[in-house]
C-alpha positions as CSV (number, residue, x, y, z in Angstrom):
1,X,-8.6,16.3,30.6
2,X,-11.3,14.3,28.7
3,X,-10.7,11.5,27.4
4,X,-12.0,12.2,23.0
5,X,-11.6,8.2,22.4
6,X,-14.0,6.2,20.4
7,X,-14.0,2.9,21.7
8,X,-17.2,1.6,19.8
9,X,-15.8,2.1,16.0
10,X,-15.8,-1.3,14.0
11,X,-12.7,-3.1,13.4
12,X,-11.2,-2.3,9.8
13,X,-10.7,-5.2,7.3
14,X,-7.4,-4.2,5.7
15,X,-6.6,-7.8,4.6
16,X,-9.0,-7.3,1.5
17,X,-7.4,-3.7,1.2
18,X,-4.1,-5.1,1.1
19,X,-4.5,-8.1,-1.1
20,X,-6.2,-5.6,-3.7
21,X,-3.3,-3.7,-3.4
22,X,-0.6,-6.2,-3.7
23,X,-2.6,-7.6,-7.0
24,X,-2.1,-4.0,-8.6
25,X,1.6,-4.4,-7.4
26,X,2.0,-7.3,-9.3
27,X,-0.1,-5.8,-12.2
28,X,2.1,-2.7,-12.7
29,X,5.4,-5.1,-11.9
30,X,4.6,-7.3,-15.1
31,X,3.8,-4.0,-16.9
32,X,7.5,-2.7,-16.0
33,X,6.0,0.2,-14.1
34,X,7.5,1.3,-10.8
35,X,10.6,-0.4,-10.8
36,X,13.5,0.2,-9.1
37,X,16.1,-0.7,-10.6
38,X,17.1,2.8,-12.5
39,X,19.7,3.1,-14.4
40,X,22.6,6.0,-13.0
41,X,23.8,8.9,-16.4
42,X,26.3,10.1,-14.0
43,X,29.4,7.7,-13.8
């Protein structure tokens, strides 16, 4: 079988990608969104 492997694609940066992603994390934190601390109806 052939091998279908691209062995000459660039390197990805995902340290920028993450940082930007961690900085919305905080963002939406400080907003209240997202957390996870929900409060249970059913006891």
């Amino acid at each position: 079988m052939s091998q279908t492997r691209d062995n000459n694609k660039k390197p990805k940066d995902h340290n920028a990608y993450n940082q930007l992603k961690n900085e919305q994390e905080k963002k939406n934190a400080r907003a209240g969104k997202h957390n996870n601390s929900k409060k249970t109806d059913h006891l």
